[in-house]
N, C-alpha and C positions, 0 to 999 in steps of 0.2 A: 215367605212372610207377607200375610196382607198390607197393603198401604194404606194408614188413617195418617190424619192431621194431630200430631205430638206438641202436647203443649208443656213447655219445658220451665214450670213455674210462676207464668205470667202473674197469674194469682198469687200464689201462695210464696212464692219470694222462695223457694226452694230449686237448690239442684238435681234438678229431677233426673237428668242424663248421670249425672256421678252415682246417686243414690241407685238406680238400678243396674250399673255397671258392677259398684260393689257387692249387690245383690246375688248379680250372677257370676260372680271371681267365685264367691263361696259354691255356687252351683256348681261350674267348670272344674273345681279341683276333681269331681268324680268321670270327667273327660276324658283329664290327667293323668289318673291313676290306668286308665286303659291306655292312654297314648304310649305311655310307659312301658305297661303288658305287651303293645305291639311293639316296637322296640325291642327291647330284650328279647322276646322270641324271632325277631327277622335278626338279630346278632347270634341269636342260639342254631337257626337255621347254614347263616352261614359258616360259623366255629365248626356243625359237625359235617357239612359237605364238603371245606377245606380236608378237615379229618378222615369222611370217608375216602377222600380220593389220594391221600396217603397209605392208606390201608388198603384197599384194592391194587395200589401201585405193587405194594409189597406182598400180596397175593398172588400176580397174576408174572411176579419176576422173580425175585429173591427166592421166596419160598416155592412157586412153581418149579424153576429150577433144579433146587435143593431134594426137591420130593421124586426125579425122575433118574433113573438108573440110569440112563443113557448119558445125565451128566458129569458120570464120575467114570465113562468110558473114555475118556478123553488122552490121545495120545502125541508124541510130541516127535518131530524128528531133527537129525542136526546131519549137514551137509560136511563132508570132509573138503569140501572143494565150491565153493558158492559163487564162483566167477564163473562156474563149468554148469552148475546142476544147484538152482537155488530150492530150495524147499517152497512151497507156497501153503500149505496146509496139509492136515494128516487128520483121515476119517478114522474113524471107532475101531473101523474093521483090517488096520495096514496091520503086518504084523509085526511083532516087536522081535528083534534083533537087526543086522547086521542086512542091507540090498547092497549092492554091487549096480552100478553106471555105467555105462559108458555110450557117449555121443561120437556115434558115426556121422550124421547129418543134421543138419538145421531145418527148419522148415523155413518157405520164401512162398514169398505172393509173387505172381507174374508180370512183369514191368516192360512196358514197351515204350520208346524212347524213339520219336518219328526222327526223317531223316530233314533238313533247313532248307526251311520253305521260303519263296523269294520277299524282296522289300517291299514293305510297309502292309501286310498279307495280317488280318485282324479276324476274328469274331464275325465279323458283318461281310466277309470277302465271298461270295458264290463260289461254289464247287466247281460252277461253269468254265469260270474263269480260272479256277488253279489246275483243270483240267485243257486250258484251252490248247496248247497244243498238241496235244494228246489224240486229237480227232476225235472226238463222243459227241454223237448225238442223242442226248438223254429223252428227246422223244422217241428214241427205242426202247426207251423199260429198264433202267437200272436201277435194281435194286442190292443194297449190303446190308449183309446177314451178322448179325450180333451174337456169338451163341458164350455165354457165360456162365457153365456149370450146367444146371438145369434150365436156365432161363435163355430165350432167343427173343431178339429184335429184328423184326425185317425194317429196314430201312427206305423207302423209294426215292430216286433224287431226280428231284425237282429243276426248270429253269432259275427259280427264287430261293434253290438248297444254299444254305448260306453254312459255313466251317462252324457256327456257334449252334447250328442244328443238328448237326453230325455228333458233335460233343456231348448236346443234349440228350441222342438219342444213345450215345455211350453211358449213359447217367441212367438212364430208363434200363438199361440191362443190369444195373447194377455194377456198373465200374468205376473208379474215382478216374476221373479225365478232365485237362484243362489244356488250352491253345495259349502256351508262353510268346507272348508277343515281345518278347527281350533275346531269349533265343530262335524266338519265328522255328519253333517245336512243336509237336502233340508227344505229349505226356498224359499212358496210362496205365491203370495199372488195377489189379484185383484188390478188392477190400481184406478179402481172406486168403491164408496161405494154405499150400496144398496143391497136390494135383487136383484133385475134384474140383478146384475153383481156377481153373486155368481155362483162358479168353482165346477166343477164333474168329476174326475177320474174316469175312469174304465177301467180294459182289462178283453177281451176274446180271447179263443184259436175256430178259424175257419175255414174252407175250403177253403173258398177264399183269407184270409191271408195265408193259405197255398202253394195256388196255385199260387200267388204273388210270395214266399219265392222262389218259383222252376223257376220262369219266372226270376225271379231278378240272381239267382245262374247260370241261363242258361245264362244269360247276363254277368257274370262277375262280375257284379254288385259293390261287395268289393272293385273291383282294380280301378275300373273308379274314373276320375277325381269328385269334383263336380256338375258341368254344365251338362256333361253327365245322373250323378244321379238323378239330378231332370229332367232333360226331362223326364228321364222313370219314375219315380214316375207321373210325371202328365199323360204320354201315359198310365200308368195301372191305372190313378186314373179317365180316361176320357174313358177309354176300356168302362167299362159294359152300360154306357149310352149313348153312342155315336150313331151317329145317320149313319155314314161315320165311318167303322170299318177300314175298309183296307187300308185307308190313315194311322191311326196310325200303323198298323198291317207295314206296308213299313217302317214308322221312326224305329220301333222296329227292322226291319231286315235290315235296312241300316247301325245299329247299330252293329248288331253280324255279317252282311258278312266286316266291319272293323277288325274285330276283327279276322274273317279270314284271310284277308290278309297279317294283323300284324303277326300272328301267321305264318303263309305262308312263308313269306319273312326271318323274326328270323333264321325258318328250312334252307331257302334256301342260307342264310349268312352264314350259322355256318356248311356249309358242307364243308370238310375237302377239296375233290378233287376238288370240284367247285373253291373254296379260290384259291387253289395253279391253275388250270387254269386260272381265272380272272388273280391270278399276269404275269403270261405269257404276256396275253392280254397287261396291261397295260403296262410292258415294253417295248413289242416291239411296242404300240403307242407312244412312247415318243419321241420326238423331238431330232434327233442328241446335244448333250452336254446338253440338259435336265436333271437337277440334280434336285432329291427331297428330302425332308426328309424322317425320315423310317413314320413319324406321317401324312405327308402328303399323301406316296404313298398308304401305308393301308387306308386314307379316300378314294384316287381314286379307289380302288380294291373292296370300300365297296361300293362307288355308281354305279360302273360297276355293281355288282351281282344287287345290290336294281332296276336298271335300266331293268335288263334282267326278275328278277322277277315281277316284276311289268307288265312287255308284257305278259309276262304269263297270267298273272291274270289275265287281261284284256280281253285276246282269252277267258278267260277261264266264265271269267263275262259274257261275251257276248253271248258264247255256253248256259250259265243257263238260257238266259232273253228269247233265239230262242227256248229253250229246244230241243235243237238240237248238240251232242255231237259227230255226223258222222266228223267233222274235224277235230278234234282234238286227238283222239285215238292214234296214232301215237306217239304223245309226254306222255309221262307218267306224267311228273310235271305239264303238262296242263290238263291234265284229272285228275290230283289227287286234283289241286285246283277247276276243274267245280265238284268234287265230293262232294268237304266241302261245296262249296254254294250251293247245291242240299241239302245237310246232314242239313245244317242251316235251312234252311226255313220250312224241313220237323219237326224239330225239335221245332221251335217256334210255327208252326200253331199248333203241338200237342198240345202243353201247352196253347195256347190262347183259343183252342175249352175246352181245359176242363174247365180254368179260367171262361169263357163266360157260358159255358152251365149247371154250378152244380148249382142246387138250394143253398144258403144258410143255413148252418148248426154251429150257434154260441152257444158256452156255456161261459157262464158267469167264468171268472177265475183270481182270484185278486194275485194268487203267484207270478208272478215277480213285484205286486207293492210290494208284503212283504218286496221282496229281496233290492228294495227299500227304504227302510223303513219310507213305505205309508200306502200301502193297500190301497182299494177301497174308494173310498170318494163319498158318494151316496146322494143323497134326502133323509131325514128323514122323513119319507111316515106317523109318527106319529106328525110330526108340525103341531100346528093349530093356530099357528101366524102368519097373513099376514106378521107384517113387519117384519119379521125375520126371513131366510133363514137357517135353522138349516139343520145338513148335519148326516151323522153315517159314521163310518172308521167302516172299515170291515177288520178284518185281522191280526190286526197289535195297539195292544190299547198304545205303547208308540206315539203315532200322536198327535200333542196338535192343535184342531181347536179357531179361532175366527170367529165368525156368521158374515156374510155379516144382515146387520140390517139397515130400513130405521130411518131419523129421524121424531119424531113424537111431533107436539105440538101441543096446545090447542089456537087456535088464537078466540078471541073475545068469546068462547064457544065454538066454532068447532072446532071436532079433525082433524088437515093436515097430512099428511105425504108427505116426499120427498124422495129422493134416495140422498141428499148431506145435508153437513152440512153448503152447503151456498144455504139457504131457500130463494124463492121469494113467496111474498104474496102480493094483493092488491096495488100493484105498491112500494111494499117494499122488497130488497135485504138486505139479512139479516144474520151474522156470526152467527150460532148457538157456540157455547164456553160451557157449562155445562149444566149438569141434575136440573130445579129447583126441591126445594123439597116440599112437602105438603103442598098446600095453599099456597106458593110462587107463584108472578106471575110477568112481569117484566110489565110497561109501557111505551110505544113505542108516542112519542107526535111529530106530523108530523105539520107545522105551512110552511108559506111563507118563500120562503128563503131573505129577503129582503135586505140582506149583499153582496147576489152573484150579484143582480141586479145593486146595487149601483157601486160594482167593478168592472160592465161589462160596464157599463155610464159611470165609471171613463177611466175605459182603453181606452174606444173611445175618451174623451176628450184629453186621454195624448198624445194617437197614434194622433188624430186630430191635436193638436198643432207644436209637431214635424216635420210634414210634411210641415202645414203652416210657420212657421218659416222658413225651410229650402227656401218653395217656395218665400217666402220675400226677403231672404238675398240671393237668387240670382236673381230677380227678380229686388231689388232695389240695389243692386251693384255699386260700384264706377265703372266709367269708365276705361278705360284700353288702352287709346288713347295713341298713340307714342308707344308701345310695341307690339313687335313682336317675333314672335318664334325665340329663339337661332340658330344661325350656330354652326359647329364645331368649327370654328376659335372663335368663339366666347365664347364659352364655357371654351374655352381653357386657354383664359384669366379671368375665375373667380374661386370662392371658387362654393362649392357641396352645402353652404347655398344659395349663392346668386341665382345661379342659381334655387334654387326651388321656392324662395321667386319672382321670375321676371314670372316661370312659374305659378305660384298662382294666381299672378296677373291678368294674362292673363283668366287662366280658371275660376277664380271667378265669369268674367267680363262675359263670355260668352251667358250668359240668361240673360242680363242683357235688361229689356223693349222687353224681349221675348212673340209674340202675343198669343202661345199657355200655355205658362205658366202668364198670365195673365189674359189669360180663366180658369187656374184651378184654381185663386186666386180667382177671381169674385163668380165659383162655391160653394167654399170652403163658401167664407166671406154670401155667401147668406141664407145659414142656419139659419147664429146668427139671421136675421130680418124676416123670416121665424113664421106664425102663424099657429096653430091648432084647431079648431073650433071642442069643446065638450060640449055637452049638452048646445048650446047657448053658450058658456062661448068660450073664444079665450084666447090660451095659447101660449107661446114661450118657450123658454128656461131661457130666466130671470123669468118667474113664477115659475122655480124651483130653481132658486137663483145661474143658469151658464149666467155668465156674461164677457164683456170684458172690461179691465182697460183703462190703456193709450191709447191715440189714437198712440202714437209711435209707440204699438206693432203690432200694424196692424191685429188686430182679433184673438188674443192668447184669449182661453176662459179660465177663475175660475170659482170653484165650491166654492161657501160659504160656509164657516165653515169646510173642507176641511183640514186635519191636513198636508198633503203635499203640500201644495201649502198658501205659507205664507204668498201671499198677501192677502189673505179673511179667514186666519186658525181662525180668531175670532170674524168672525160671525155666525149667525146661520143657519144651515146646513136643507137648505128648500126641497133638494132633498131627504135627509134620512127621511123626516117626510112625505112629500108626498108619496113614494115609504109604508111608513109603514101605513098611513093614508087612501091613494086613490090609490093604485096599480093600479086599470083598465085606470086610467085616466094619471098617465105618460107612461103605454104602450100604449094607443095610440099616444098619442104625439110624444114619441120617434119613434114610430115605422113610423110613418107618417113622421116627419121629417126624418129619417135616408134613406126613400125608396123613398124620394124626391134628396135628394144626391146620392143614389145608382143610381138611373136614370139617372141625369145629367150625373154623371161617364158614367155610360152604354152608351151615347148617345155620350158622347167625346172619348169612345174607338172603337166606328165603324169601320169599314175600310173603308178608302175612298181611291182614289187614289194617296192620300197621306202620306197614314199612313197604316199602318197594324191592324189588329184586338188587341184589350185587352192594344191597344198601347194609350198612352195619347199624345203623338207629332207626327210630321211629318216625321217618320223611312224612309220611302221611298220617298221623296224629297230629305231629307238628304247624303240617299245612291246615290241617282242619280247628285246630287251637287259633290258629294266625287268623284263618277266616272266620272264623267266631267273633274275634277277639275285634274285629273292622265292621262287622252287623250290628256290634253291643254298639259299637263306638257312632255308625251311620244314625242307632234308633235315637241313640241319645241325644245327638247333634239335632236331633227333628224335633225333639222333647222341650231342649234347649232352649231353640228358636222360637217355639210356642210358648214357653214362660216366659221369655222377655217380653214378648208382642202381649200376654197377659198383664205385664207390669203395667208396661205402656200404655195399655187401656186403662189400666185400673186407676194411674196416677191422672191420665189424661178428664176421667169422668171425676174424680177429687177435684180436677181444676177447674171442672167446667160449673162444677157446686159450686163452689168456692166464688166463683166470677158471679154467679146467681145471688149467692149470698149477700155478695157485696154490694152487689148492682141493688135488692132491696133492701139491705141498711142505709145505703146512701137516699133511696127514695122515701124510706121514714123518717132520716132526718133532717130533709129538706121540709118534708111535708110538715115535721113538729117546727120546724123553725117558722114556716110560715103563717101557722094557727098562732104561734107566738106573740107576730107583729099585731 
């Protein structure tokens, strides 16, 4: 809206702001009438997206369901004995009559129970030391072996191997294990029962643990962070197999020439004369009236030197990569750092050619698990029980083992085993719970499940009905003639009831002889009349005794004899005797019927040009009415604007007349008054 100077009846003694407000109240009703239009369709929009997602819900459950043969395969079984042999589900395919049980064995996870380790012995205590008397020198190469099913942990132990390391690395193989500091025990044990899941301790002292021990102490190893520590654990655990040596051979010496310059820089900070010339330095950089603290100037004095070492280093890196030390001779701090990364590399390749090139030389050595109190935990090379993983402790006889054991039962006369004690057999999942005893046997009676079928018919009727209802009572709705969306002013003058009760009205009304929702009623009610042709014989749903009552309710179906639905609770229930009677012949019926509706659906949620896919109405009409209906309304609002600003000119030049007018009345008749005198 342009800005001019509004003159608001100076002249003319009129209210020129009222008079054009009223002006345009009568223009703005045709605003209104679109404000309205958008309204009602953003309530029509969400009425039917609540609704489609009603109707999709009942698509994609109820009636998918209902339409698939596999849902009326459903079978049930009953345990003679549930403390021995609990049921847990029955697939499509168990067969129906009479299994035969019986539990010879349980299944058990493998449980090891260390022997009481001495006082006040925690998480943070060194191996070193609960080995101490024991005589190990772990700079010989010990390492323990983890082996848990399919999965192994080498372990190597450290001067710094601490009992909460050990445990961790019991965790990394996959076994629940924790250090009771109440009973001063290790406690562990398999996740899964079975032989197949039964655990093996063992350590040996070796040369390549050795030669690890010397590569790890050449690193630092102790002091490094953890991220650090496991790189090099994988770079020494991926050395002897590797295919591309020298790439790790680089990570490993990218590693210690850090450690050189760490060390480097330390030296070149903490020297006495350097210190006191850097402060030099940084005083006389400082800025005339530049004040610092004594904490801040020692920071600047400390990045000076870290700045000037660091070029060093860098000359000095550089000289190692040319192997070319002819410029830098000169500087002593620059040759003494190209000497430590000369000193590094030579130093690691030593250690990596012997790590790489010794043959293998391990002896079997269970004293730090003593010190433990484990000892070795082996294969017992004298079991001759498949299903029982029996183990021997070597070393250490206060160790209390439980056998990783499958379960073993005797189904129909055949002995099974499994590795759980949740058995499946012959399309049966099954709680094993106790040992039976002697000539004990449980029976397992597997029959139709014809309770689930009936409740899967009932749920589609209920879900069926709810939606038809719904589609009726907005479908046949009272009118909602003479109402229209509230104004603000309007609102203003009612209660927070009335207003919802005026808005209800309206949106009740909205699908009211709606085309597309009178396609889903037609769909819907077509079912009920809907025949199935078996064996010659033509069925409906009234041959299974679903019917519909009044004609009021407009195709709400009952199930006879039905104890929830009270208008037919006391007749006789022709769907539970069929279903128990002729199963094959209500699943076809239902299933043919149901996959007759699933189609129509499928076929009303298409996408067309007017609707969207999985969409039961017209989404994208709708959306392009709404945006229509906000263009009319934006053109208008600009139309608006430019007639008032038209008034406002128009009234503005009347008053500027007007003031002219007056200004020469008053000059003629001063002037006749004055020819007067």
């Amino acid at each position: 809206m342009s800005s001019i100077l509004r003159l608001s009846g100076l002249a003319s003694g009129m209210d020129t702001d009222a008079i054009i407000e009223q002006l345009m109240k009568v223009q703005r009703q045709k605003a209104t009438k679109i404000e309205n239009k958008i309204t009602t369709t953003e309530w029509k929009q969400e009425k039917w997206k609540a609704l489609n997602s009603k109707v999709y819900s009942f698509y994609t459950n109820q009636l998918s369901k209902l339409r698939l043969q596999t849902s009326y395969l459903t079978k049930k079984a009953v345990s003679s004995n549930a403390d021995k042999v609990e049921i847990i589900s029955t697939a499509s395919n168990a067969p129906q009559g009479t299994q035969t049980i019986q539990v010879k064995q349980l299944a058990s996870a493998q449980f090891v129970t260390g022997a009481k380790l001495g006082e006040g012995v925690n998480s943070e205590t060194k191996l070193k030391d609960l080995a101490e008397d024991l005589n190990i020198d772990l700079s010989e190469g010990y390492t323990i072996y983890i082996e848990n099913g399919s999965k192994k942990v080498e372990f190597d132990v450290r001067e710094s191997t601490t009992l909460g390391d050990f445990v961790n690395a019991l965790k990394r193989a996959g076994l629940n294990a924790n250090y009771d500091t109440t009973h001063r025990r290790l406690f562990i044990s398999s996740k899964e029962s079975g032989v197949n899941n039964a655990f093996y301790i063992t350590a040996t002292s070796n040369n390549l643990a050795k030669d690890r021990y010397e590569l790890r102490n050449y690193l630092n190893y102790d002091s490094l962070d953890s991220n650090i520590k496991n790189k090099i654990d994988g770079y020494l655990s991926d050395y002897l197999t590797a295919a591309d040596k020298t790439s790790i051979r680089n990570n490993l010496l990218d590693i210690k020439h850090q450690q050189v310059r760490d060390e480097f820089i330390d030296q070149y900070i903490n020297d006495a004369t350097r210190f006191a010339n850097a402060e030099n330095e940084v005083r006389n950089s400082l800025e005339e009236g530049e004040s610092l603290s004594d904490e801040e100037f020692k920071e600047k004095v400390l990045n000076y030197l870290k700045n000037e070492a660091n070029e060093k280093l860098d000359q000095a890196y550089e000289a190692w990569k040319n192997n070319d030390d002819s410029e830098i001779s000169s500087d002593s701090d620059i040759l003494k750092a190209y000497q430590a990364f000369k000193e590094a590399e030579n130093g690691l390749d030593t250690r990596l050619n012997a790590y790489s090139n010794e043959s293998v030389v391990e002896t079997e050595n269970s004293v730090i698990l003593n010190g433990l109190g484990l000892g070795a935990i082996v294969k017992d090379e004298n079991n001759d029980k498949e299903t029982i993983a029996k183990v021997e402790v070597k070393g250490n006889n206060g160790v209390q083992v439980v056998y990783a054991q499958d379960a073993v039962v005797i189904y129909n006369n055949a002995e099974l085993t499994g590795s759980s004690n949740t058995f499946s057999v012959n399309g049966l999942t099954l709680s094993l719970k106790g040992v039976t005893s002697d000539g004990e046997q449980v029976n397992v009676t597997v029959s139709n499940n014809t309770e689930a079928i009936y409740n899967m018919i009932k749920d589609f009727v209920k879900a069926y009905n709810e939606l038809l209802s719904e589609f009726n009572k907005a479908y046949y709705a009272d009118s909602a003639y003479g109402y229209e969306p509230l104004t603000d002013e309007e609102k203003e003058k009612m209660t927070d009831d009335q207003i919802e009760k005026w808005e209800n009205k309206i949106k009740d009304s909205l699908l009211r002889r709606d085309t597309s929702l009178g396609t889903l009623i037609n769909i819907f009610r077509n079912i009920t009349s809907q025949t199935v042709m078996v064996d010659d014989t033509k069925y409906s749903l009234a041959s299974f005794g679903i019917t519909t009552k009044n004609y009021s309710e407009k195709g709400i179906l009952y199930i006879s004899g039905d104890e929830d639905m009270s208008a037919s609770a006391y007749s006789d229930n022709k769907l539970k005797e069929a279903i128990s009677n002729d199963p094959d012949t209500v699943m076809q019926v239902f299933t043919t019927l149901a996959s007759n509706l699933y189609k129509s659906l499928s076929d009303q949620m298409k996408s067309t040009s007017l609707s969207s896919a999985l969409t039961v109405y017209n989404d994208k009409e709708l959306d392009k009415t709404l945006r229509n209906y906000k263009t009319q309304l934006s053109d208008l609002e600009d139309r608006l604007d430019k007639m008032e600003e038209r008034y406002y000119q128009q009234f503005s030049a009347m008053e500027s007349a007007l003031e002219k007018l007056n200004a020469q009345s008053s000059y003629l008749s001063a002037l006749l008054g004055t020819n007067n005198k």
